[in-house]
C-alpha positions as CSV (number, residue, x, y, z in Angstrom):
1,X,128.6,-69.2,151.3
2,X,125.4,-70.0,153.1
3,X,124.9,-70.1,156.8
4,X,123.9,-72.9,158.9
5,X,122.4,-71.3,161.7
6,X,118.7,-71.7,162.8
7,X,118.8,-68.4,163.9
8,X,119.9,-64.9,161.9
9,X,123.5,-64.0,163.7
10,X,123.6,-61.1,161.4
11,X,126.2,-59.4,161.7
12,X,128.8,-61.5,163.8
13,X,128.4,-64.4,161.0
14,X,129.5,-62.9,157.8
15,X,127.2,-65.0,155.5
16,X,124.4,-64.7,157.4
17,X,121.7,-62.0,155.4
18,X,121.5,-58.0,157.1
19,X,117.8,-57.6,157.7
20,X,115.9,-55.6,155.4
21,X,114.8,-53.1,157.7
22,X,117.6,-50.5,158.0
23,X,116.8,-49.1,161.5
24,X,116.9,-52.7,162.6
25,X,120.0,-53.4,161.0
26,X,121.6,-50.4,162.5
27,X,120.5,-51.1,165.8
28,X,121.8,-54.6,165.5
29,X,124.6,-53.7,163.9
30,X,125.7,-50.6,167.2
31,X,124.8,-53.4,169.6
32,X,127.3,-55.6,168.1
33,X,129.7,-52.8,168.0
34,X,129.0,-52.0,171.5
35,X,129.8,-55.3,172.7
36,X,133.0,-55.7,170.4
37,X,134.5,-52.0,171.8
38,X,133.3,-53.2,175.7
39,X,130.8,-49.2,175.4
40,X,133.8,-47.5,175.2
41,X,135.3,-45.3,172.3
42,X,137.8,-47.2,169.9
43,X,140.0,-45.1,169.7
44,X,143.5,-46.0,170.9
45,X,144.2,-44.6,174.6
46,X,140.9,-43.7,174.6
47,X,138.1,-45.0,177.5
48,X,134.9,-42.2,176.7
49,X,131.7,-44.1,177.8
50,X,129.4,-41.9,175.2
51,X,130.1,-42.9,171.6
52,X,128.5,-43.6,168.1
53,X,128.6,-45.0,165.4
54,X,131.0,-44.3,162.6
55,X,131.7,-46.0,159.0
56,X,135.6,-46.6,158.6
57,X,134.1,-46.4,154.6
58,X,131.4,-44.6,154.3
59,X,128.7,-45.1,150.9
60,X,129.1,-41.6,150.4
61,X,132.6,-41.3,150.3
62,X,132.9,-44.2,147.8
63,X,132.3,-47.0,150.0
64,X,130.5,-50.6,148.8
65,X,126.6,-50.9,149.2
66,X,127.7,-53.5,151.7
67,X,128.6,-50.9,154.1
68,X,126.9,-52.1,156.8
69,X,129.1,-55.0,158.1
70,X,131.0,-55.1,161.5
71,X,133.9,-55.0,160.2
72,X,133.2,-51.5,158.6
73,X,132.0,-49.2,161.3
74,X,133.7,-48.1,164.8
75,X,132.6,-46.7,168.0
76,X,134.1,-43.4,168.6
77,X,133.4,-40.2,171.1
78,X,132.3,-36.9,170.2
79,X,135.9,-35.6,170.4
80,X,137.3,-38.3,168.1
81,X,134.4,-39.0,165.6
């Protein structure tokens, strides 16, 4: 599938390409996390402001070389990460 947009919407359009860069595609890809989660943890029941990042399926834990996609990673607080 091949994407139509004039601009990269990596990674809220699944066939658009993750940059190459991979501290850009992590930034992009917290941001859009971030605005998913509303900055709070995912957790259920839980509303902690200071989160980060976390793979549901991490690479090194078996996970696919396509690990960075939205719907892999989750926004948790220290307590619950």
């Amino acid at each position: 599938m091949v994407c139509t947009h004039r601009t990269n919407r990596w990674p809220s359009c699944a066939s658009c390409v993750a940059p190459a860069n991979p501290t850009r595609r992590r930034r992009l890809l917290r941001l859009a996390a971030a605005e998913r989660a509303g900055h709070l943890c995912e957790w259920p029941y839980c509303d902690q402001p200071h989160v980060q990042m976390a793979h549901l399926n991490h690479r090194g834990m078996g996970g696919s070389p396509a690990a960075d996609r939205l719907n892999n990673v989750a926004l948790l607080c220290f307590r619950h990460h």
